[in-house]
C-alpha positions in Angstrom: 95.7 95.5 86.6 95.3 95.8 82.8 92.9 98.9 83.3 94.6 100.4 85.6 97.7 100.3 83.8 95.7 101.6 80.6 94.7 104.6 82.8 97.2 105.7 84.7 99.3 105.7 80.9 96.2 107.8 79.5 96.7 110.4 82.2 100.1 110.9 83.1 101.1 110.5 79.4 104.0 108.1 80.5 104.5 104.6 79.7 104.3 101.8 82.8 107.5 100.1 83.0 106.8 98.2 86.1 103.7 97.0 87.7 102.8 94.8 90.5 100.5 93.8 92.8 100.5 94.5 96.9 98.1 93.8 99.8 97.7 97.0 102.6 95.6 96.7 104.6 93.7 93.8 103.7 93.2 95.3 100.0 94.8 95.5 96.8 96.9 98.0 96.0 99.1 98.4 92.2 102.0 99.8 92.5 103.2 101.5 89.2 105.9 102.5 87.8 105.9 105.0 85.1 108.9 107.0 82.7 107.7 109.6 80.4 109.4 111.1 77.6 111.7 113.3 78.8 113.3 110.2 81.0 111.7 111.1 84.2 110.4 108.1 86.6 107.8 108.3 89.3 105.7 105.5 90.8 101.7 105.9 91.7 99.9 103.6 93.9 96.2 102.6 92.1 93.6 101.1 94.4 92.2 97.9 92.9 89.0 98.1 94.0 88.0 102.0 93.6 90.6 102.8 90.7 91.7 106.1 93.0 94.8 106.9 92.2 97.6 107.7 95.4 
């Protein structure tokens, strides 16, 4: 989850504020919550095992 929180940071220029961990269909999936400077909050799903982000 570390990495993928690094990542998604590194791309989206926003800062994680929440992060956790959820099964879907019998794999991983992070669900992220970012909020970049400006104050807006989205959330990206990162697939553990391939990185992709969704």
């Amino acid at each position: 989850m570390d990495q993928a929180v690094r990542r998604v940071e590194a791309q989206f220029h926003a800062r994680v504020v929440k992060a956790e961990a959820q099964q879907s269909d019998g794999h991983t999936v992070y669900v992220l919550r970012l909020l970049n400077e400006s104050g807006k909050v989205w959330t990206v799903h990162v697939d553990a095992s391939s990185g992709t982000v969704q």
